[in-house]
Every structure is written in C-alpha cells, then in structure tokens.
C-alpha positions in Angstrom: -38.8 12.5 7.0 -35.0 12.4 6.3 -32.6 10.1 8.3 -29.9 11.4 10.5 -28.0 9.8 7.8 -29.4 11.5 4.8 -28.9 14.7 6.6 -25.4 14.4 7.6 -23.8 12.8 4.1 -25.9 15.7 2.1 -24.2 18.3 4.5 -20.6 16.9 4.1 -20.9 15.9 0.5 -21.7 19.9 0.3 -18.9 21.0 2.2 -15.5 18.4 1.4 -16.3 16.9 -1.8 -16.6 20.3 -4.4 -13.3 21.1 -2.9 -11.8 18.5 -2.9 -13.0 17.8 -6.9 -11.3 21.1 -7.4 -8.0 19.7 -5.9 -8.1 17.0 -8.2 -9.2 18.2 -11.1 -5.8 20.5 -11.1 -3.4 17.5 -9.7 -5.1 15.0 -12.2 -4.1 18.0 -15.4 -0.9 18.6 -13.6 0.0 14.8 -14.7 -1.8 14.2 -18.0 -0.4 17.8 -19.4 2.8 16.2 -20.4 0.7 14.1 -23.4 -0.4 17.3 -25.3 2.8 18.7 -24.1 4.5 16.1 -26.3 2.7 17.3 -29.7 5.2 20.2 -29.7 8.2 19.3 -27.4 9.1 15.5 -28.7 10.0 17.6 -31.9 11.8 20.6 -30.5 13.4 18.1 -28.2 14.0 15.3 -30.5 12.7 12.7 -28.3 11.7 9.6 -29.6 8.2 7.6 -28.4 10.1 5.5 -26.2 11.8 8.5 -24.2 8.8 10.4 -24.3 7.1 6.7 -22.8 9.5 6.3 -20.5 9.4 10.5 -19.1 5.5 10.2 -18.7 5.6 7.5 -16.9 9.0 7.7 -14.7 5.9 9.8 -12.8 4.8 6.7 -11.3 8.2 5.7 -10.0 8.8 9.0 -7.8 4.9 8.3 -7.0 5.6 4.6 -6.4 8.4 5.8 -3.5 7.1 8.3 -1.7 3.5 7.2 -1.5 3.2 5.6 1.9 5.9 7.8 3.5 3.6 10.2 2.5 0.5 8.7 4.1 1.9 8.0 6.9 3.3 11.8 7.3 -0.4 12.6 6.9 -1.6 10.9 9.7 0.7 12.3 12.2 0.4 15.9 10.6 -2.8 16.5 9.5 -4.8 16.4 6.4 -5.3 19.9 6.4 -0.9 20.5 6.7 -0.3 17.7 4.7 -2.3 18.0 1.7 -1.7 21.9 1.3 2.4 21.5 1.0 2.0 18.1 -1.1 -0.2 20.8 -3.5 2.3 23.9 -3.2 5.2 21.8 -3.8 3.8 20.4 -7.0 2.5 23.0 -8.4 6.1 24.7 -8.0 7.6 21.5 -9.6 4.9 21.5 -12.6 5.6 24.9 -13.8 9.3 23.9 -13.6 8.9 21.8 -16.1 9.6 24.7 -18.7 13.5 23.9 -18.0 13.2 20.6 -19.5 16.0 20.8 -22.4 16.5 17.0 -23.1 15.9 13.0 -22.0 17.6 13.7 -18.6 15.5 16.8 -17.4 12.5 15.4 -18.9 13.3 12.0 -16.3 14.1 13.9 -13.5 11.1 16.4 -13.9 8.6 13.7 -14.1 10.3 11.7 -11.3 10.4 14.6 -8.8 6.5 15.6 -9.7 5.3 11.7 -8.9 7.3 12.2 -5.7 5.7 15.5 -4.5 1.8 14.6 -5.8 2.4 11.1 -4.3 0.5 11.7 -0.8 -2.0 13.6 -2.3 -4.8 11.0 -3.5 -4.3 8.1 -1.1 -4.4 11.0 1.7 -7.7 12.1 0.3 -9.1 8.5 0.0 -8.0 7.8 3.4 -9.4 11.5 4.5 -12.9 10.8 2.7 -13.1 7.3 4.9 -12.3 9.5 8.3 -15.5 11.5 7.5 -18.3 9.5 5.4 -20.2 6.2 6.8 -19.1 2.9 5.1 -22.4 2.9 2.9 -21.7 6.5 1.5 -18.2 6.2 0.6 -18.2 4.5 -2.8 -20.5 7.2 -4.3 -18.4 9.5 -2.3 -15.3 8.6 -3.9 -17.3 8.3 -7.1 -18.0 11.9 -7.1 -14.4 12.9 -5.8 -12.7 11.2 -9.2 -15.0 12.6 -11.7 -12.4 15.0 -11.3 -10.3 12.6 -13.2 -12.1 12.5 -16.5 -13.5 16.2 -16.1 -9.8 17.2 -15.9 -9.8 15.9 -19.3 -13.0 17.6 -20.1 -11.8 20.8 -18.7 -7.8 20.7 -19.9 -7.9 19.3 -23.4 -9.4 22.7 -24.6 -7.2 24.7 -22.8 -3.9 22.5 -23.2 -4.7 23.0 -26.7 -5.2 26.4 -26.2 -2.3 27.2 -24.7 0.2 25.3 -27.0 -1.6 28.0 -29.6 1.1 30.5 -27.4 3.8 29.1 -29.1 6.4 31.7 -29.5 5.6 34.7 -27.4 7.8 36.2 -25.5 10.1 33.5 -26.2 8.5 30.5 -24.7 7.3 27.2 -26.4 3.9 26.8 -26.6 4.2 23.5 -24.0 6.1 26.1 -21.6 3.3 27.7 -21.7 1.4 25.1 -20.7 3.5 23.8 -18.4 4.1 27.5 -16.1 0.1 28.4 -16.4 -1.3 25.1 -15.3 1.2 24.2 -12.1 0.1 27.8 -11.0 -3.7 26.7 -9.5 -1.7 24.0 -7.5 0.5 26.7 -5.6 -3.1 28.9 -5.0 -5.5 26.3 -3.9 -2.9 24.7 -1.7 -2.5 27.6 0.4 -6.5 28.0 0.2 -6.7 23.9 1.6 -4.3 24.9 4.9 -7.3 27.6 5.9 -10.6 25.3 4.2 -10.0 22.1 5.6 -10.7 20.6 9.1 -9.1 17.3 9.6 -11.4 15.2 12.0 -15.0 15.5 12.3 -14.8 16.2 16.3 -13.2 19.8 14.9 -15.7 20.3 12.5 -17.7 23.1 14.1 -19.7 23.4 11.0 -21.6 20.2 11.9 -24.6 20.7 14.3 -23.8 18.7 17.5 -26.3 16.6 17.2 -25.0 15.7 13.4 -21.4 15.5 14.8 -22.2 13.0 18.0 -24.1 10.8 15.4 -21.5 10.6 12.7 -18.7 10.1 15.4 -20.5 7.3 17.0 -21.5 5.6 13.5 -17.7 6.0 12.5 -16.8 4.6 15.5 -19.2 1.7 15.7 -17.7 1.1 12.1 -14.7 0.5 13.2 -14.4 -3.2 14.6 -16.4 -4.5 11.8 -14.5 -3.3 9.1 -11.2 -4.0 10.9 -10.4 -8.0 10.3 -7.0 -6.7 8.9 -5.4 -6.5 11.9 -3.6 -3.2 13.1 -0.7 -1.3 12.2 1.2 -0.7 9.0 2.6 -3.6 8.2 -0.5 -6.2 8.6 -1.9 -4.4 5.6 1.2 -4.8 3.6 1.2 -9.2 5.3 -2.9 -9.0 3.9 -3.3 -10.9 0.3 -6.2 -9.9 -0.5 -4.7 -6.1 -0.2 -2.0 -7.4 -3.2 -5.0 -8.6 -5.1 -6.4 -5.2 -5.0 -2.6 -3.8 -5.9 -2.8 -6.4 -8.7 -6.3 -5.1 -10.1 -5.5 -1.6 -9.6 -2.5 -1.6 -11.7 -4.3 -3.6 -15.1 -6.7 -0.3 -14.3 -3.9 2.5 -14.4 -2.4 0.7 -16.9 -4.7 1.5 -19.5 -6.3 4.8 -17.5 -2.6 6.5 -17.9 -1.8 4.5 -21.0 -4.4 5.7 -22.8 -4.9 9.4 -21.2 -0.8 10.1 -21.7 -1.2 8.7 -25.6 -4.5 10.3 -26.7 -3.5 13.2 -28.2 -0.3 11.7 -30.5 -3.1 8.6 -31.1 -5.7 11.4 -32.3 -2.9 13.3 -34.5 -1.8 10.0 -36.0 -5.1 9.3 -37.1 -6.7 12.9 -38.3 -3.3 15.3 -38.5 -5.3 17.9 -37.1 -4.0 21.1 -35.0 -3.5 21.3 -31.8 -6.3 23.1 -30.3 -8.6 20.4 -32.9 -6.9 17.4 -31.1 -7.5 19.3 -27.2 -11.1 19.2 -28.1 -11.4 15.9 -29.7 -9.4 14.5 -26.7 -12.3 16.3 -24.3 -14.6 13.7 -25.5 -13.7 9.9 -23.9 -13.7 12.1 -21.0 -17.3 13.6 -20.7 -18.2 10.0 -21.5 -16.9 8.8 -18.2 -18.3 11.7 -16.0 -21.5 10.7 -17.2 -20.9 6.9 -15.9 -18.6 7.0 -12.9 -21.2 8.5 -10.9 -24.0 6.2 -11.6 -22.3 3.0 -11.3 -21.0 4.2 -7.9 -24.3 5.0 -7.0 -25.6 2.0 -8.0 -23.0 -0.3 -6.1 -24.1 1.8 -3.2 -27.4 0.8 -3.6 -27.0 -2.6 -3.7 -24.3 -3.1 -1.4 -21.9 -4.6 -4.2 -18.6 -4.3 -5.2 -16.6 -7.2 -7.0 -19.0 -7.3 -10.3 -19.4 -3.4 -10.4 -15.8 -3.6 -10.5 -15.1 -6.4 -12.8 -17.8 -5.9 -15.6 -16.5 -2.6 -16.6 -13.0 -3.8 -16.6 -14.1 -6.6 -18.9 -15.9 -3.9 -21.6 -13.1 -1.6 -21.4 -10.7 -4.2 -22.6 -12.7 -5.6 -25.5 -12.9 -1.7 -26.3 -9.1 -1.3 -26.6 -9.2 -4.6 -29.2 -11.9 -2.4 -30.8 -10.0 0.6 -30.8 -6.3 -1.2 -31.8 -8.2 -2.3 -35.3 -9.8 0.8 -36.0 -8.3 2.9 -38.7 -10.3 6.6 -39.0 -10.9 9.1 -36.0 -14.1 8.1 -35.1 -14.6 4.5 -34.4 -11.2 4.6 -32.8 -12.6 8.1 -30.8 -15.6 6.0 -29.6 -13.9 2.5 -28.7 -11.6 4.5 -26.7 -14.8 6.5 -25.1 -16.1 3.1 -23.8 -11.9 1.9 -22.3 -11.6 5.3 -20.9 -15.5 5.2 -19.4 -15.2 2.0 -18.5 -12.0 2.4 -16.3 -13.3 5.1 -14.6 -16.5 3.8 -13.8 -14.4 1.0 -11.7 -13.3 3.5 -9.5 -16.0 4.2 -7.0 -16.4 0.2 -6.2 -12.9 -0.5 -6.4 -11.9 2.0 -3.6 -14.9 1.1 -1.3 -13.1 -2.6 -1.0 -9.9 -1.5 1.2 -12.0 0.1 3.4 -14.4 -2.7 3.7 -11.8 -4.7 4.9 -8.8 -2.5 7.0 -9.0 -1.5 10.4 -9.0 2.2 10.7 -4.6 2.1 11.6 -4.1 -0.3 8.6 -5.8 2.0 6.3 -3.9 4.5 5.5 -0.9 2.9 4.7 -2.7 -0.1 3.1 -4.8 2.4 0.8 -1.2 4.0 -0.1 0.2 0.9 -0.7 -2.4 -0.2 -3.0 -2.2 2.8 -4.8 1.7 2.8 -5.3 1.9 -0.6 -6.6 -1.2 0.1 -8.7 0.5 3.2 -10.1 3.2 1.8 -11.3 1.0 0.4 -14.2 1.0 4.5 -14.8 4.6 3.8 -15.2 4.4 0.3 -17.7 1.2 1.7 -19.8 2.6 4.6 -21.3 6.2 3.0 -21.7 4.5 -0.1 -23.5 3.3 2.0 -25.9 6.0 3.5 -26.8 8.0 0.9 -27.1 5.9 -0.6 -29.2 5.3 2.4 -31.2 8.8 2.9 -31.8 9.1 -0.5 -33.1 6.4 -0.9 -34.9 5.0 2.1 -36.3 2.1 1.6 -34.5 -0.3 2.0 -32.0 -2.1 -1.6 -32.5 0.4 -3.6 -30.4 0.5 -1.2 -27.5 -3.4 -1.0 -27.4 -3.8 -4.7 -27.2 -1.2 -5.2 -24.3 -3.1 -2.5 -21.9 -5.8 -4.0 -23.0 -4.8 -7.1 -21.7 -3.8 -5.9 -18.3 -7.4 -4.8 -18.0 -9.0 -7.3 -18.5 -6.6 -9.0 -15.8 -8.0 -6.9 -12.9 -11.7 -8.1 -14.0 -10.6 -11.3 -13.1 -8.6 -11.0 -10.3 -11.1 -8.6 -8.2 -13.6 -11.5 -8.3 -11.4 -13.5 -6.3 -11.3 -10.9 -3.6 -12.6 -11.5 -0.3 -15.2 -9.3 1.2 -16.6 -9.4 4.7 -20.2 -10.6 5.2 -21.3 -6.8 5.7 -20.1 -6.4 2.0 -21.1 -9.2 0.3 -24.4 -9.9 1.8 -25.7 -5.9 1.3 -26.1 -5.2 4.9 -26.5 -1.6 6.3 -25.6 0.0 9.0 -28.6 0.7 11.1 -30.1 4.2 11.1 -30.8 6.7 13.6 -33.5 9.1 13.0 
C-alpha cells in the first residue's frame, strides 16, 4: 500500500511540475537564442567575438540586479502574480530584440531581458520548496531543469529553422527568431496568472486529507531545516550560502559558456548550414536529459548531496580539456556531451542544499542570492571566450578556463556544511 507521501508528491509532481517545465523550457530558449542568433547577426552587424561575448552575457548583469528584488516582490505578491508579469514582460522584451542595430542595442537588450527573467527561476525554486517535502525536492527540481537541456533539444532545430527565414518580408533570419520565440513567453504567462495556486492551503485540488498532511509535514520541516536564522539578511551573513554562490558560478560558467558558444564552436569546426549546426547543437543536450533525472533520483535515494554534486563537476571539467584539444566535430561534439551532461546533472543536488539549510524566511532571498552571484559566471563564461577567441583564434584557451571554474565548484561544495538530517540520510517519518 502507498504512503501518504507517495500519494501526495505523485499528485503534485502531476499537477506543478509539467507546467512549470513548460515555463522553463521557453525562458531557458529565450536566453540561449542569442548564440544561434549570432551565426547571422555578428556578420550583418559586424560585431566582433568579444562584443558578441560581452552582449550574451551582459544578461547576467540585469539578472544579477534584479534577482532578489525580484524574490522578495514574489513573496509579498504571489507566485501565481509574480511569475506571470516576470513571463509577459520578457517575452515582450525577447521579441524586441529584432531592433538591435549595433554594440549598444545589443547591450541594452540583453541587460533589460536578464532584468525582467531575473525573478523567474529562484521564484520557482523557492515555489517548488513551498509545496514538496524536503526528501522529494531534489528530484523535484531535477525534473523542473530538464527543461534546461530539452530547451536545447527542442530549440536548436527550430532556431536553425527559423534563421532558414532569412529575408522574407524583410526581416533577418535572427529577427525571426528573435519575434517568434519571445511570443510563447507573453501566452503562457497570462495562462500561469489563471493555472497556478500559490500555497498549498489554496490548493483545492488536493483531497483534505492530502492537504492537512502535506501542510503539517511542511510545517514540521520547518525548524529543522531552519539553523540559518531568519530574515533576509542572515542568509546573505551565512558562509556556507557564499560557498554555494561560489560553486554555483564555476557551474554557469561553463553551462552558459558553452550553451551561448556551441553553435559558432560547431561552425568553426564542420562549416555546415545553419539548420545542420541547430541539429548538431540538439545533441549535448538530450545527453543531459537522459542524466539529470537519474542522478537526482539517485541523491534522493540516498539522502546525499555534496559528492552527487562534486563528481559530475569534476568529469565535466576534464571533458572541456578533452574537448579544447579536439580538432574534428565529433570527438569535440562528444567531450562537450559529457561538460554539458555533466553540469546539468549537478543541478538536482546542488539546489536541494539551500534548502537543507535556510529557514523558510531566509529562503527566498538566500536562494536568489545564490543564484545572482552564481549567474554572473553566465556573464564571465561567455565573455572569456570571447576574448580569448578574439585573441587567439581560438576556442582552446576559453575552453580550458571554464573548465577550470568547474572544476572549482567540485571542490568547494565538499567543504559545505550540511545539517545531520542531510548528511547522515535521515527521513522524515511517514504517515500512512
């Protein structure tokens, strides 16, 4: 006979986390477009690999400011108000990017779409700890960010695709791109304000016997996973919330690094067309769906997070020195599979740490916070390689520096600090 446990996760894995995937999936393409984007527009715009570096990831520095302001908006509004105008507003702001004309725009652009997005995955993460138990949430989130890699999956094809427009009706084929793909953003936002409940005392989709269970466990939950302290600003005072800054940016260092670089990396190497390079680019990613899930699973299962965190992080950087020496499309195509796997895959563990060890009014801003300053290695990756790229010729250089920063965050997350609950694999007891 199924737990009270069993019951309840299946029923709101089934009703939050497809939707939510779908959210992703279109905010995840709405800020990796701009690297198949550049195949067309670094030309007609004569930027250089350093400005187009520098534009892909000045994302990370409207993201990087508006992040917690954001959270903390969420938590007095709503999920359901907050996340729905965070989605409108960038889906407006994405399709706007068919104005960009030179470095400036391109800057501002990227800027202003970091700022509006910048609530939306830290509100989620924070939203997906409101509703799940502690011992549900790293395979949770696991399943929330395949998202990330199937957006790859999903939008190399049709980024490629839609570059193939080039020249109707007067457009570029990357303003093509750019005004069909922010559109989905501007539909499923206003479909999120009607969907989405934001506490589980409103959901009336819950049996009352489900919903009197899963409030007391969450609530039970609560002064064990609270030796942060309370209020904003002790998560900010909490080091072992900069180590997880401090791991999180080696990640998205290499994560948006690589993802922002892959299609000029697979054109330098094989000179193929566009629509060629969208579906070579699809591959790294269907690698990583495949593992995300199961290591989260797995970390579930055996109540462990620093080494499910810290071993991929270590075979994704050896990848990338793989990867900078290859010299043909397909060892470089599969050592960049096994980075690009292996970031994702730290995902599900990595996020089920903060809440392991904030109190429920420290975690939203500390989960922003962790996120902004880990996002700004979305900022350094991408400009890295450029810069190097520009000086050297090459992507060697650039590939060995991310990989670098990887390999960093294996080392740092096993100096984390877990509570006993964590670190020992206890459960929560269950309730039949």
């Amino acid at each position: 006979m199924e737990t009270m446990e069993a019951v309840v996760v299946r029923r709101l894995t089934w009703r939050l986390v497809p939707f939510l995937f779908l959210l992703y999936i279109v905010a995840y393409l709405d800020r990796i477009n701009v690297g198949f984007a550049a195949l067309q527009m670094q030309r007609q715009l004569n930027l250089t690999d350093a400005v187009y570096g520098l534009g892909a990831g000045m994302f990370f520095t409207g993201y990087f400011f508006f992040q917690v302001p954001s959270n903390i908006v969420l938590q007095r509004l709503g999920a359901r108000r907050w996340i729905a105008t965070i989605m409108v507003t960038w889906g407006v702001i994405s399709s706007a990017m068919v104005f960009v004309s030179g470095p400036r725009s391109f800057y501002a652009m990227r800027f202003l779409l970091g700022a509006a997005e910048a609530g939306f995955f830290p509100g989620v993460i924070f939203y997906l700890k409101s509703w799940f138990p502690a011992q549900a949430r790293a395979r949770t989130v696991a399943r929330f960010m395949t998202a990330a890699p199937l957006s790859g999956v999903l939008g190399g094809p049709l980024s490629g695709a839609l570059l193939e427009l080039h020249g109707k009706t007067g457009l570029a084929g990357w303003q093509w791109m750019f005004l069909m793909e922010g559109i989905p953003a501007v539909l499923l936002g206003l479909v999120a304000f009607r969907y989405l409940v934001d506490r589980p005392g409103q959901a009336t989709w819950l049996p009352a016997s489900e919903r009197d269970w899963l409030l007391a466990m969450l609530a039970n939950e609560r002064p064990v996973t609270g030796n942060a302290g309370v209020g904003v600003f002790s998560a900010i005072r909490n080091g072992q919330v900069w180590m997880l800054a401090l791991v999180y940016f080696g990640v998205n260092t290499v994560s948006y690094g690589i993802s922002l670089w892959l299609p000029k990396l697979i054109h330098s190497l094989s000179g193929v067309g566009e629509l060629t390079i969208g579906m070579l680019s699809a591959i790294p990613y269907i690698a990583a769906a495949m593992a995300m899930v199961a290591v989260g699973l797995h970390s579930d299962h055996s109540r462990e997070r620093r080494w499910h965190t810290a071993l991929p992080a270590f075979a994704g950087a050896i990848a990338l020195v793989a990867a900078a020496y290859s010299t043909s499309v397909g060892p470089s195509i599969l050592a960049i599979s096994v980075a690009v796997l292996a970031v994702f895959s730290v995902v599900g563990p990595f996020w089920a740490m903060p809440a392991a060890i904030l109190s429920d009014s420290a975690a939203a801003a500390g989960i922003a916070f962790i996120n902004s300053m880990g996002n700004l290695g979305g900022f350094v990756g991408p400009y890295v390689i450029g810069v190097v790229r520009t000086s050297t010729g090459q992507f060697k250089g650039g590939l060995l520096l991310v990989g670098a920063a990887l390999a960093m965050s294996g080392v740092v997350v096993l100096a984390v600090r877990l509570p006993p609950r964590e670190e020992n694999g206890i459960t929560a007891p269950e309730n039949a």
